[in-house]
C-alpha positions as CSV (number, residue, x, y, z in Angstrom):
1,X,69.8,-53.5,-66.9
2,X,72.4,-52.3,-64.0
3,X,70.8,-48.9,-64.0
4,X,67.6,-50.4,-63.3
5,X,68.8,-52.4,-60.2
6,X,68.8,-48.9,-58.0
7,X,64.4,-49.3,-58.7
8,X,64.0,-52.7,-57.5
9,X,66.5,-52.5,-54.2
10,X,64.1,-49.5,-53.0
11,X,60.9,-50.0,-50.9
12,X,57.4,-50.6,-52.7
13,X,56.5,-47.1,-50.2
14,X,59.5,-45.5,-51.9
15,X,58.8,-46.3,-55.4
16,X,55.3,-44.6,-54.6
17,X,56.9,-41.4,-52.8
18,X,58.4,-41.2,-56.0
19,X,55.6,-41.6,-58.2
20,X,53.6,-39.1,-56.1
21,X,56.4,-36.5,-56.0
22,X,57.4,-36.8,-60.2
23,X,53.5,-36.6,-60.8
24,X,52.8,-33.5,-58.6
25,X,56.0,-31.9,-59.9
26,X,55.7,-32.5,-63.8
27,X,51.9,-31.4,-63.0
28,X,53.7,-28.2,-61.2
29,X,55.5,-27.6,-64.5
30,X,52.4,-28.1,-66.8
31,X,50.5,-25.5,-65.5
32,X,53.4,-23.0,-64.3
33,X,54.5,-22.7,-67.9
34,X,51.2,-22.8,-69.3
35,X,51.7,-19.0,-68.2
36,X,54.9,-18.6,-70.8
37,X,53.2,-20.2,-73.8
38,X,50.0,-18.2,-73.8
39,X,52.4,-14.9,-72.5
40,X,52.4,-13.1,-76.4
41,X,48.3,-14.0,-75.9
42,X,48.0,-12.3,-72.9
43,X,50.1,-8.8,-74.3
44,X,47.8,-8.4,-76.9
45,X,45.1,-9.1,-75.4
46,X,45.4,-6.9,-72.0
47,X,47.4,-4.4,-74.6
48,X,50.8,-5.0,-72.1
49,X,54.3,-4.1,-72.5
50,X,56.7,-7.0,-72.1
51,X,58.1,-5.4,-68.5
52,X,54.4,-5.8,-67.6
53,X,53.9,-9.4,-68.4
54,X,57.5,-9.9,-66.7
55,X,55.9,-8.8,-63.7
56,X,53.3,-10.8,-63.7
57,X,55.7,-14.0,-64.2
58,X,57.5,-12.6,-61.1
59,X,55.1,-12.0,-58.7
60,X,54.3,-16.3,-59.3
61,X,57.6,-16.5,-58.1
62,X,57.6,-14.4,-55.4
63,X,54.7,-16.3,-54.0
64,X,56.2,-19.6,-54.4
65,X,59.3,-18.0,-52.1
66,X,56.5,-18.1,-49.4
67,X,55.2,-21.1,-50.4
68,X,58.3,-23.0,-49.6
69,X,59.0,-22.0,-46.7
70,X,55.3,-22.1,-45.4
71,X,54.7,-25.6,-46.7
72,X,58.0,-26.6,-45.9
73,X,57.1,-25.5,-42.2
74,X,53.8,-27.7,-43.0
75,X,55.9,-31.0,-44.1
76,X,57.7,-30.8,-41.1
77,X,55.2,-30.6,-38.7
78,X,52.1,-32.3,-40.1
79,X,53.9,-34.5,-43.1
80,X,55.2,-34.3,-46.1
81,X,52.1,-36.1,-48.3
82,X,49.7,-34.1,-46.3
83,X,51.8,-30.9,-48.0
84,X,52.2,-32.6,-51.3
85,X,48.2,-32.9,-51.7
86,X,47.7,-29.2,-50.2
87,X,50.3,-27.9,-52.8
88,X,49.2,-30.0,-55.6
89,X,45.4,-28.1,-54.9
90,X,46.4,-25.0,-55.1
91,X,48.1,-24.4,-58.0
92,X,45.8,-26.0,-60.1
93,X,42.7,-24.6,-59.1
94,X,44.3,-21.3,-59.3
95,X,45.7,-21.6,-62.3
96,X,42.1,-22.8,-63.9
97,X,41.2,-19.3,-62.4
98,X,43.3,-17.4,-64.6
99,X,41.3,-18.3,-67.5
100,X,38.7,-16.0,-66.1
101,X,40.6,-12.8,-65.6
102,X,39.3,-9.9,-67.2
103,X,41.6,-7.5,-65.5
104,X,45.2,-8.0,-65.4
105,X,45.0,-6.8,-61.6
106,X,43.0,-10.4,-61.6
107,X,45.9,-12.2,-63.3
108,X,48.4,-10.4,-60.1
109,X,45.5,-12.0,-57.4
110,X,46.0,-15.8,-59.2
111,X,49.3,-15.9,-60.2
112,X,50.1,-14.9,-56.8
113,X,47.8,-17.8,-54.9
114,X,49.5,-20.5,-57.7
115,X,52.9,-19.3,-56.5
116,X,52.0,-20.5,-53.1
117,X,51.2,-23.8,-54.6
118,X,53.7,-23.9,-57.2
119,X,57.0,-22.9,-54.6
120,X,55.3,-25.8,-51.8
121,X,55.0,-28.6,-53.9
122,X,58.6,-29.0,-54.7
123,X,59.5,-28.4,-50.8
124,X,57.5,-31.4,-49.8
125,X,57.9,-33.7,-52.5
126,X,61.6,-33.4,-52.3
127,X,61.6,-34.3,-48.9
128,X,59.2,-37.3,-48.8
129,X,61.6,-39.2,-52.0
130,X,65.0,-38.0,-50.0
131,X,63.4,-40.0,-46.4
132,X,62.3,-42.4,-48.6
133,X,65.3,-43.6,-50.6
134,X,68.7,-45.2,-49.7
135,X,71.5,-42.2,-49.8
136,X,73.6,-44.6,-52.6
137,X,70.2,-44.2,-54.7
138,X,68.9,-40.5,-53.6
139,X,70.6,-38.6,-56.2
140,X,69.2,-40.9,-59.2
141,X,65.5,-40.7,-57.1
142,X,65.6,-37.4,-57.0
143,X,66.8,-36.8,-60.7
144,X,64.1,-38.5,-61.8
145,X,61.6,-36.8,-60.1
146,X,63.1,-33.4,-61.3
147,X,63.3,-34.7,-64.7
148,X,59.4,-35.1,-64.5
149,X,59.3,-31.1,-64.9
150,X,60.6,-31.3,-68.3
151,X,57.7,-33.7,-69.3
152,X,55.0,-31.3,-67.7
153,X,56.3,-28.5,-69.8
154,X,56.3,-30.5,-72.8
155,X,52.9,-31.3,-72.3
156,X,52.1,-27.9,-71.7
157,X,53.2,-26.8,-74.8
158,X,51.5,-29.8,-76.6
159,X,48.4,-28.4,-74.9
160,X,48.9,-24.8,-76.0
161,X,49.3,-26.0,-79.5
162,X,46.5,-28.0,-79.6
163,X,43.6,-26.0,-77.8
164,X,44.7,-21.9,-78.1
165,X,43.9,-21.7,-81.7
166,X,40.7,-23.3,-81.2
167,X,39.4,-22.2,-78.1
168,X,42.0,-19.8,-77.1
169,X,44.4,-18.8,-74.1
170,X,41.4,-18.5,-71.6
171,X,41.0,-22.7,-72.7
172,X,44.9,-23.3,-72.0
173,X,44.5,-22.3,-68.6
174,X,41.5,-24.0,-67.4
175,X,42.9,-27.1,-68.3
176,X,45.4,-26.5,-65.2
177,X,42.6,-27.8,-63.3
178,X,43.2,-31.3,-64.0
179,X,46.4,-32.1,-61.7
180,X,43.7,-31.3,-58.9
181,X,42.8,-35.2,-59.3
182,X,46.4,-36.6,-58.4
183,X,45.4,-35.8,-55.0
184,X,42.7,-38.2,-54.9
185,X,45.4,-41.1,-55.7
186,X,48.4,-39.7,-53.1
187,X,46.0,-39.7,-50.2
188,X,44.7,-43.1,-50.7
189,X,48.3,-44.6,-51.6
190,X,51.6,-42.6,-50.1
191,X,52.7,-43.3,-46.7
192,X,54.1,-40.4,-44.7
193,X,57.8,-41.8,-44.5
194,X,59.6,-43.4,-41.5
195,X,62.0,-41.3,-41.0
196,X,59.7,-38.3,-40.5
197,X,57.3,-40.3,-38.6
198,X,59.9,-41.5,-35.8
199,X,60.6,-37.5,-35.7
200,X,57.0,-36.9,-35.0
201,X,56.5,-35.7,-31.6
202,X,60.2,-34.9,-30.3
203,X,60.9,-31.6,-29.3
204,X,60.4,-29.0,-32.1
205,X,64.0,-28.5,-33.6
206,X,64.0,-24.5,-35.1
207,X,65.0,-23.5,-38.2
208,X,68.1,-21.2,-36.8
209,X,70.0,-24.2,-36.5
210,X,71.1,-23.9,-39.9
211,X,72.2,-20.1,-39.1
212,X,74.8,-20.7,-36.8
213,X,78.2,-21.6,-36.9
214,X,79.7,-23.6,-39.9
215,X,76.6,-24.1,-41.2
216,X,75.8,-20.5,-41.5
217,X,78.0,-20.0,-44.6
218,X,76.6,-23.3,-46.2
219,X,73.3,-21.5,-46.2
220,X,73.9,-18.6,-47.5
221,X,76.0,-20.3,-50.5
222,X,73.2,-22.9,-51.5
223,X,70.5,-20.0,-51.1
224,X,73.1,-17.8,-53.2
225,X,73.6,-20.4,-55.5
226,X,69.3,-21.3,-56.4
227,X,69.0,-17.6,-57.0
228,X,71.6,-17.6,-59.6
229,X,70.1,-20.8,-61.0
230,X,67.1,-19.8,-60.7
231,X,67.3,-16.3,-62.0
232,X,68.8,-17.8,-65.3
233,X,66.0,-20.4,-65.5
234,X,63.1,-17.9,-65.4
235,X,65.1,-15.1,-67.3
236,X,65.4,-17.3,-69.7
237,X,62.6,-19.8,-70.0
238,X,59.8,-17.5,-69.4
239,X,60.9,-15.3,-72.3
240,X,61.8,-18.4,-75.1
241,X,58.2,-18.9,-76.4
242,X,58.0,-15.2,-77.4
243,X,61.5,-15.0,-78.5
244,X,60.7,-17.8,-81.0
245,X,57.7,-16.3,-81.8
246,X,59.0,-12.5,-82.1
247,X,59.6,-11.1,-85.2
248,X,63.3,-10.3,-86.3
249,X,63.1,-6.6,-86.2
250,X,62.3,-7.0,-81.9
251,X,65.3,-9.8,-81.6
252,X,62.8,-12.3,-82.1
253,X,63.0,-15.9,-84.7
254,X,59.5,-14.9,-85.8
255,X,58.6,-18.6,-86.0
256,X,54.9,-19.5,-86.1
257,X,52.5,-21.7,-83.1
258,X,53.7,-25.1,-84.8
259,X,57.8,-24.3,-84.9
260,X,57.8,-22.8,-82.0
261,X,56.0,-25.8,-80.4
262,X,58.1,-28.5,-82.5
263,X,61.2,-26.4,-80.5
264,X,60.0,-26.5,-77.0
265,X,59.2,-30.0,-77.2
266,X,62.5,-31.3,-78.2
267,X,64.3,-28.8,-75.7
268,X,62.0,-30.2,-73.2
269,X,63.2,-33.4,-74.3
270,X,67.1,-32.5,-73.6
271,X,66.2,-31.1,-70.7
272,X,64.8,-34.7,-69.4
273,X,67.8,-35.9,-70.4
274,X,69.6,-33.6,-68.2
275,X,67.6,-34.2,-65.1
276,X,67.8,-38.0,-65.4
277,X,71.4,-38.0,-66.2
278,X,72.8,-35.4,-63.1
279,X,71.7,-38.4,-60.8
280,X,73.5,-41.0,-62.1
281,X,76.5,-38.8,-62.7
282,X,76.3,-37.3,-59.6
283,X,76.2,-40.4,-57.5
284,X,79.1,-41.7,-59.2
285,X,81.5,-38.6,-59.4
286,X,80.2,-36.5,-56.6
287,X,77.2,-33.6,-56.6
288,X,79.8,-30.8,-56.8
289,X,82.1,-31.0,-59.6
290,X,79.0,-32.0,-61.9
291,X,77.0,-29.1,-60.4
292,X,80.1,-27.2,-61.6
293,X,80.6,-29.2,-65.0
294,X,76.4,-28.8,-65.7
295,X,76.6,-24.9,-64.6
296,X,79.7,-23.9,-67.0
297,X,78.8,-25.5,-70.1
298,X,74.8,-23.6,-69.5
299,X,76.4,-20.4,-69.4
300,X,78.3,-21.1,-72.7
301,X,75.5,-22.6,-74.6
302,X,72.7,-20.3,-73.4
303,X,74.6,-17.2,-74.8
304,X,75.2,-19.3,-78.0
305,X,71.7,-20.1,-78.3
306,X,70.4,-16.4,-77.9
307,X,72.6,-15.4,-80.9
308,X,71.0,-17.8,-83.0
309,X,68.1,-16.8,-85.5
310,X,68.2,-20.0,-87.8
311,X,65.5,-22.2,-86.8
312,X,67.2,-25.6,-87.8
313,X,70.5,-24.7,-85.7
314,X,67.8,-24.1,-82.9
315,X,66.1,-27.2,-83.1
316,X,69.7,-29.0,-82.5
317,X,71.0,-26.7,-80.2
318,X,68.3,-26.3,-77.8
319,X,68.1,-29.9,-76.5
320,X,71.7,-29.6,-75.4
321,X,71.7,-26.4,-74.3
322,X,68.4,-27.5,-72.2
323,X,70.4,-30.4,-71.1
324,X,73.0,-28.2,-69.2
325,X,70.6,-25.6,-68.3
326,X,68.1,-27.1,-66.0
327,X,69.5,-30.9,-65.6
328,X,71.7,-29.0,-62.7
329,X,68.3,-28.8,-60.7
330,X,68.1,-32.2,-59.9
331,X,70.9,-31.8,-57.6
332,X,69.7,-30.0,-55.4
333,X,67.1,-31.9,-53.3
334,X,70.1,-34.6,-52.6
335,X,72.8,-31.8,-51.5
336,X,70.4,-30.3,-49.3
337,X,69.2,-33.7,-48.0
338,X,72.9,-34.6,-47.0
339,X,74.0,-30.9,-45.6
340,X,70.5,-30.8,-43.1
341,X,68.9,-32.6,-40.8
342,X,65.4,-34.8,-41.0
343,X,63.7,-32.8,-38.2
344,X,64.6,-29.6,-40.0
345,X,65.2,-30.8,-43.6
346,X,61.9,-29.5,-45.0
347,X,62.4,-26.3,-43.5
348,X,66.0,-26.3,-44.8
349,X,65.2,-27.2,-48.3
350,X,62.1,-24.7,-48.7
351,X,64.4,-21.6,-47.6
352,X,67.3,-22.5,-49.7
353,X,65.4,-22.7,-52.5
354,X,62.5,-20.5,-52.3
355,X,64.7,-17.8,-51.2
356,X,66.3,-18.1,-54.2
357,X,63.2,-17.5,-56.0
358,X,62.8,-13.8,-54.2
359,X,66.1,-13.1,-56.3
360,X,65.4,-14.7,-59.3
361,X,61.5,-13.0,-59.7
362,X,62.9,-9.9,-60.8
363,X,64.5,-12.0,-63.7
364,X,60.9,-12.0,-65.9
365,X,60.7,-8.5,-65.3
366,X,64.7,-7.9,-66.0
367,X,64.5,-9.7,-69.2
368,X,61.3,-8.4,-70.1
369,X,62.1,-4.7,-69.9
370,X,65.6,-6.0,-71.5
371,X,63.3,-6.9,-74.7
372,X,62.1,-3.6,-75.1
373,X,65.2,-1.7,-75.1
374,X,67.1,-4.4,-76.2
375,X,65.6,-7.0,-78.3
376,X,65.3,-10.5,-76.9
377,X,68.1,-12.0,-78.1
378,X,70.2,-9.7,-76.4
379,X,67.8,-9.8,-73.2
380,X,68.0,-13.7,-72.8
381,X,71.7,-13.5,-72.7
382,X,71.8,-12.3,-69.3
383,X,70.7,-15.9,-68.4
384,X,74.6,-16.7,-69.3
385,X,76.1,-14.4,-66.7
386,X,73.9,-16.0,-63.6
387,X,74.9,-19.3,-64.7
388,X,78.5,-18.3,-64.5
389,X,78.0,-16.8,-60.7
390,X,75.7,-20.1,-59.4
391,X,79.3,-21.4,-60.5
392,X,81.1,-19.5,-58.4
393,X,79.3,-20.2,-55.8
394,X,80.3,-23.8,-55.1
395,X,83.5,-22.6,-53.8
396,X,82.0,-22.3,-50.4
397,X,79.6,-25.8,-50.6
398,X,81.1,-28.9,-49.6
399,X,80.9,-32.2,-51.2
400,X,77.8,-34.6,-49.9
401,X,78.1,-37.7,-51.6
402,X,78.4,-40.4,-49.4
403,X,81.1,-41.8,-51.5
404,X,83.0,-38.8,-52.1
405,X,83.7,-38.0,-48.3
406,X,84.9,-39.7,-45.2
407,X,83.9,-36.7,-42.6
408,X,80.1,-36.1,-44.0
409,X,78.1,-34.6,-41.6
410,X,75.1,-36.9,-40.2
411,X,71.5,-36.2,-41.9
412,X,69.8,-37.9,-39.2
């Protein structure tokens, strides 16, 4: 009941920032990945090689580099629910239009639009539940709205297994239409937060700030730092479902639709976990020794993982290797809330991140081509080795925690 307490001693508008912000992004997740379960689909059927279909997977993320920033610059300047909606429209109308390419040159066109969607949602939402939330509660807020991806891509697969047999993958994708109706409920019900609004109309604060001086090096290490993460993250989730599905002669488990569905579900369910839990440990031991502690024990487990072909071992394994390998992300919205300032955070937090993504887009491709040569089991282990440097990286980011140090820099 304790753990509940942080809930009730927010706002009634905070509780809804949050709501809006975990819907949009677990929607952002269900149709993003919709794109890795119906992947094997789309190389038969457009007779692709796996560095092909990598591409395609990165050219979503190079968008959604450009969508951060630019909605990011949006948030800032015309509010963060007014970016949320805009986001939240269009990556699902875009990725509905993927189930009516003929041409894989019309796949490049959508992927790309839903990347502008996709990399802008997380920008905005971040920001309106950090503004909206007490900083001895912003870490568990935001974990929980990161651990609201987890559920999306659980759903996704759900979706996948129910309706691509039937109907097929051109189905799967036009039911990535459907997150186009949160919209309707966020404009009606979220309030653009305080903090921004008492911003509104001061002089325009630019985005070099966070280039010069001390803060110079802190920018380069957290952008650094998401293209490590992030590069393991797509490197390795975008290639699972086919690894799982692969037979054992191309690395591959060679599992059928169901297995491989009964897997990503409970790995999506460890990777919940993960989310949830980096919050609460996070704002009781301090973001950077449990970025640290999360980031170690991925790289360990992920490699483990890709050397397993036993599909029992994999059912255990992968919730806790999920756990460690994406629960990190929820820690990112609160470190960059505490390291930047309101009239600039949105920027901030949409370059450190969607940079990243520029980096990590050549990881579909990487891993992809990887697969070929390589097999997939041996691909997927290059995940392990960008774990290990987003690591490393922490040497030059501070501590934000309120609670953790006496000298933090002022967010406001």
């Amino acid at each position: 009941m304790t753990r509940l307490v942080f809930w009730k001693e927010a706002t009634p508008d905070a509780r809804k920032a949050l709501i809006a912000a975990s819907l949009g992004w677990m929607l952002d997740g269900f149709d993003v990945m919709l794109f890795a379960l119906v992947l094997k689909d789309l190389l038969v059927h457009f007779d692709m090689s796996p560095a092909t279909g990598g591409i395609l997977a990165a050219l979503a993320l190079v968008a959604s580099a450009a969508g951060g920033i630019g909605f990011g610059m949006i948030a800032d300047r015309f509010g963060r629910t007014r970016a949320l909606i805009l986001s939240v429209l269009m990556y699902s109308v875009f990725t509905a239009a993927c189930g009516f390419a003929t041409e894989i040159w019309h796949l490049a066109v959508f992927r790309i639009l839903l990347g502008l969607g996709f990399g802008g949602e997380w920008a905005s939402g971040a920001a309106l539940v950090a503004e909206t939330w007490p900083a001895q509660h912003r870490g568990k807020a935001l974990g929980l709205m990161q651990s609201s991806w987890a559920i999306g891509y659980a759903l996704a697969s759900i979706a996948y297994w129910l309706i691509a047999p039937a109907y097929g993958w051109r189905a799967v994708f036009f039911v990535g239409i459907l997150p186009a109706f949160l919209t309707l409920w966020v404009r009606r019900s979220v309030k653009e937060p305080e903090m921004w609004q008492q911003t509104r109309g001061q002089a325009h604060v630019p985005l070099s700030t966070i280039m010069r001086g001390p803060m110079l090096r802190i920018t380069l290490a957290l952008t650094l730092m998401n293209a490590c993460t992030l590069f393991a993250y797509w490197g390795f989730n975008t290639w699972v479902p086919s690894y799982l599905k692969a037979a054992g002669g191309e690395g591959g488990v060679g599992l059928g639709t169901g297995a491989t569905t009964i897997l990503l579900v409970a790995m999506q369910a460890g990777t919940w976990l993960g989310y949830v839990t980096f919050g609460f440990v996070s704002d009781a031991i301090g973001r950077r020794q449990t970025y640290i502690a999360y980031l170690l024990m991925a790289a360990v487990l992920v490699f483990v993982y890709t050397s397993v072909r036993v599909p029992l071992i994999l059912l255990v394994l992968g919730p806790v290797t999920a756990f460690f390998a994406t629960g990190h992300f929820s820690g990112f919205g609160a470190v960059s809330a505490e390291l930047y300032p309101t009239a600039v955070r949105a920027r901030a937090q949409g370059l450190t991140y969607n940079i990243g993504r520029i980096a990590s887009a050549a990881a579909p491709w990487i891993v992809g081509g990887l697969a070929t040569t390589h097999g997939y089991g041996a691909a997927l282990s290059v995940s392990a080795v960008a774990f290990l440097a987003a690591a490393g990286c922490w040497f030059w980011i501070p501590e934000t925690n309120p609670a953790f140090t006496q000298n933090r820099r002022a967010t406001d």
